[in-house]
Every structure is written in C-alpha cells, then in structure tokens.
TINU-331916 format. One line per 5 residues: number of its first residue (from 1); for each residue x, y, z of C-alpha. Coordinates in Angstrom, 1 decimal. Layout:
NUM) X/Y/Z; ...
REM end
This chain:
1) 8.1/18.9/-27.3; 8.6/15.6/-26.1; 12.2/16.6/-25.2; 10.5/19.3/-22.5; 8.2/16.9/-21.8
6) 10.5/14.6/-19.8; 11.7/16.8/-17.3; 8.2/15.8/-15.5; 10.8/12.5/-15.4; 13.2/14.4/-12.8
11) 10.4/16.2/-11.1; 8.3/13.2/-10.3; 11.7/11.4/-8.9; 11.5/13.9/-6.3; 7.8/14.3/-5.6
16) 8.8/10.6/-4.3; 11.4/11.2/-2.6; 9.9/14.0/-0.9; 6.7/12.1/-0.3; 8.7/9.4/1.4
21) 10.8/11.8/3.7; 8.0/14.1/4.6; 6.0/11.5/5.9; 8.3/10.1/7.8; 9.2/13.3/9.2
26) 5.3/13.9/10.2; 4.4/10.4/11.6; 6.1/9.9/14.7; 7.6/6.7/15.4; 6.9/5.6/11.9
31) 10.0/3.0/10.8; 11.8/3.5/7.3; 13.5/0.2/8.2; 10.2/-2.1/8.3; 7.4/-0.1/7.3
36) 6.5/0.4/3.6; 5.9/3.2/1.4; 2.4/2.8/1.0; 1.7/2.8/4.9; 2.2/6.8/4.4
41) -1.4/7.0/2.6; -3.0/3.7/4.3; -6.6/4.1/5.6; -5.9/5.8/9.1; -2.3/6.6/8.6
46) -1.0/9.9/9.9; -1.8/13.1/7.4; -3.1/10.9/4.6; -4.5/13.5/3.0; -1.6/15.4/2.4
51) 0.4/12.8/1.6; -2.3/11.9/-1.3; -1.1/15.2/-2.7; 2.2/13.9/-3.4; 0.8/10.9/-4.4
56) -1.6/12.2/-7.2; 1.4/14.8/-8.3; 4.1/12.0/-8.4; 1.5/9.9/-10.9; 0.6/12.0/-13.0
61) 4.3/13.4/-13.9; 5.3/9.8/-14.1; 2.3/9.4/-17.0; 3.5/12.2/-18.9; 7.1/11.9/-18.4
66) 6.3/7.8/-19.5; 4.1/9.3/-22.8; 7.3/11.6/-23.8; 9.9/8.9/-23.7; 7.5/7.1/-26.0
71) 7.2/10.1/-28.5; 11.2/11.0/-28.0; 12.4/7.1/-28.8; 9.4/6.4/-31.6; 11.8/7.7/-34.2
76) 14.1/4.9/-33.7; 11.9/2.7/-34.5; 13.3/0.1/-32.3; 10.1/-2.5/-31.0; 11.9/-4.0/-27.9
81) 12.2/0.0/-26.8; 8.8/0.5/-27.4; 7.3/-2.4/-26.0; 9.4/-1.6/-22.7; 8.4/1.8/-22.8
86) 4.7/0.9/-23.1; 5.1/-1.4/-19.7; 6.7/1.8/-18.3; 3.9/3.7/-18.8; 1.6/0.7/-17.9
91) 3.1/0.9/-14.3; 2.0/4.2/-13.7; -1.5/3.9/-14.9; -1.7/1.1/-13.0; -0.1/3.3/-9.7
96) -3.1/5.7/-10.5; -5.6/3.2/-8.9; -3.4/3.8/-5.5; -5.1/7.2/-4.8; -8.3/4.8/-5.0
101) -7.4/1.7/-3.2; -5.2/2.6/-0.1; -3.5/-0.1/2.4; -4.8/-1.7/5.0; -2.6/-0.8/8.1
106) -1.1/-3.7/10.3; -3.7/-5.2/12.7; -7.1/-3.7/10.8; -9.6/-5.9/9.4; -9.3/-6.5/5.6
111) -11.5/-4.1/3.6; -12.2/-4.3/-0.1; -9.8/-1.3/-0.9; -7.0/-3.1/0.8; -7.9/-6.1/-1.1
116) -7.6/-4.1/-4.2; -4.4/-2.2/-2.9; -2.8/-5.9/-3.0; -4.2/-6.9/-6.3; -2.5/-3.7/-7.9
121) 0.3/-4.3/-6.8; 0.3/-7.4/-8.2; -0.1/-6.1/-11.4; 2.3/-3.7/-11.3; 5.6/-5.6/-10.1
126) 5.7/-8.3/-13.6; 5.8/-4.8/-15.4; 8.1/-3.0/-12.9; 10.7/-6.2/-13.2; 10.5/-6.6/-17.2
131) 10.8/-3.3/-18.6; 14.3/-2.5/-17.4; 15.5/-5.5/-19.7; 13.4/-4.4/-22.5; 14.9/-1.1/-22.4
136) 18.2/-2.4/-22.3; 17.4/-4.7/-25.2; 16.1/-2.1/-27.4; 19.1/0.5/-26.6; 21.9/-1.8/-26.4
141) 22.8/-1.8/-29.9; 22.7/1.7/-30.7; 26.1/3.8/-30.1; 24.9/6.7/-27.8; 22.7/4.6/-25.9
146) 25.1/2.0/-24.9; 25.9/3.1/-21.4; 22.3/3.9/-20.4; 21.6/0.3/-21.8; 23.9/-1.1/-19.4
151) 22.6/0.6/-16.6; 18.9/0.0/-17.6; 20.3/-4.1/-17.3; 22.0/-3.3/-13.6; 18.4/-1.5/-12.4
156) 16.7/-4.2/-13.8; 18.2/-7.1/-12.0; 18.7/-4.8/-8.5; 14.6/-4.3/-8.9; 14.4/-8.0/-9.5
161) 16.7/-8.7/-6.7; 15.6/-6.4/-4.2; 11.9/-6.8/-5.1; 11.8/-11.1/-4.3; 13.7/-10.2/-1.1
166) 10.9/-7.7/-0.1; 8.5/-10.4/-1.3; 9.5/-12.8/1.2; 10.4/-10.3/4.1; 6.7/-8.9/3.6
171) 5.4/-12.8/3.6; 7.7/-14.0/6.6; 7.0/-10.7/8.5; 10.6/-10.3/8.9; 12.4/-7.3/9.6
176) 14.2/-5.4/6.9; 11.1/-5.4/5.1; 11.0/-1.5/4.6; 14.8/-1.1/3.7; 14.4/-3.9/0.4
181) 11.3/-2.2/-0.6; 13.0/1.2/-0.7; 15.5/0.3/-2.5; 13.6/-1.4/-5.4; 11.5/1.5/-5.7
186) 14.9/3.7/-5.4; 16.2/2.0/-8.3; 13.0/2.6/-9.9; 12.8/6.4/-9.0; 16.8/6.5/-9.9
191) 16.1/5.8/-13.1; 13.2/8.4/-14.0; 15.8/11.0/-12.7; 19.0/9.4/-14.8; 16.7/9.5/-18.4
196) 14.9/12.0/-17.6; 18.0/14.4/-17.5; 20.1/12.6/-20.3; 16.9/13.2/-23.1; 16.3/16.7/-21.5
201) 19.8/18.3/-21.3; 21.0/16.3/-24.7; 22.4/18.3/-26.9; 20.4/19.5/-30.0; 23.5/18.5/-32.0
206) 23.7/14.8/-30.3; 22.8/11.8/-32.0; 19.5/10.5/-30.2
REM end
C-alpha cells in the first residue's frame, strides 16, 4: 500500500510545476525572475481562485505521499530517517495553512493573513533546510540507499544555499529574487519526483 501510495510523490511534483507555469502563462506581465511563487494566489492576484486549485491539490498529495514514505521506511527502523521524514511531512501541513493565509501583494497595506503568510513561512523553511540532512543521515549507511543518500546531502545544501540567497534578495529588494526562490523550491519539488519514482517502480525483489 504504501508503495502505491507514493506515486502522489510524482504527481504533486507536477501539480507544482504546473501551478507555477500556468500562472505565469495567465497573468500577463507577471516576472518568473523577481516575483515569487506565492504572488500567483496573493490577495488580488490574477485568477487566484484557480490557482488555489492547484494549490489545495499539490498539498494534499504532498501529505499523503509524506505519510507513505513514513510507512514504506518504518521497517528499517532507522530514527534519523524517521525523524527527517516526520519534518517532511511537517512542511506540508504547515503549507496547508497557505490556502488560508495568502500574500500580501507589493504596495498593499499589511493585513493579518499576510502577516500570517510570513509567519508560515517562517516555520516552514528550519524544516524545509534540515530534513534533506536527516534523510541523508538515516540512508547513508544502508547499501541500496547510498546514492539517494548522497543526493538527499547535495538537495539539502542547494535548498540551504539557494534559500539564504532568496532571504537576502527578498530583504534587500534586489532583483533575482524570483529565480533563487525557484530554485530552492525546484530542489524541493526534484526531490518528491526522484523518491517518489525510486519506492514506486522498485522492484518487488529489491532490497528496500
């Protein structure tokens, strides 16, 4: 079951991906570059409402795709795994509350759900940054994990990397801003797609 249940991995990678192309494609003059993600479903922005679509679908995949990676790994028994796991899965409850709390667009007075958009976000990065390297500490002893614990290490330190650069773009309100943050979430969404497909097309006959 659990093994089925990651696919929603692969497919929430793409409700993102999709989510991020489609509204750029509807918002004319909207900048990948120096814009963020989240200015796609900020109060006023350009078809919000559909965009909260993606939103809502690309959450609640990432919940149950987080919850199956926690059932697949559980019988290795391995804590560091399951503690990175956990934060994982934290992130994407915690992205839940986005549906509720949307940005606050350039130049419009600060309102309480933009207040609340920042917090969670706050929240969420500590987890996003950490459990790359707990996953990577948890798999990097075990044979057929090896590789994927490597490249849970290099996504760690390009989310690290990319997200302080975003961090200080966003608080300099330099340009470039929009091109860092995608590709810390990238690495973010990378991932999902990269386990997602290695637990769901493993061989029956392959050593977990």
């Amino acid at each position: 079951m659990w093994k089925r249940l990651a696919l929603f991995g692969l497919i929430g990678a793409l409700i993102y991906v999709a989510h991020v192309v489609v509204g750029g494609l509807l918002w004319p003059g909207y900048n990948h570059l120096q814009q963020p993600v989240s200015d796609l479903t900020a109060t006023g922005a350009h078809d919000r409402s559909l965009l909260l679509v993606f939103t809502w679908a690309y959450a609640c995949c990432s919940v149950i795709f987080a919850v199956s990676l926690l059932g697949y790994f559980r019988p290795l028994h391995r804590r560091l795994l399951t503690a990175g796991l956990i934060l994982f899965l934290g992130v994407h409850i915690l992205s839940l509350a986005y549906g509720f709390f949307p940005e606050d667009l350039p130049g419009a007075a600060p309102s309480f759900t933009g207040t609340m958009h920042i917090v969670v976000t706050f929240a969420i990065v500590p987890f996003t940054i950490v459990f790359p390297f707990m996953v990577w500490a948890g798999l990097r002893k075990l044979s057929p994990w090896r590789g994927f614990a490597v490249y849970c290490f290099i996504t760690g330190a390009v989310i690290f990397v990319a997200g302080g650069t975003t961090t200080v773009l966003f608080a300099r309100k330099l340009s470039y801003f929009g091109l860092t943050e995608r590709i810390n979430l990238g690495a973010l969404q990378l991932w999902m797609f990269v386990i997602s497909w290695r637990v769901f097309f493993r061989k029956e006959n392959e050593p977990a």
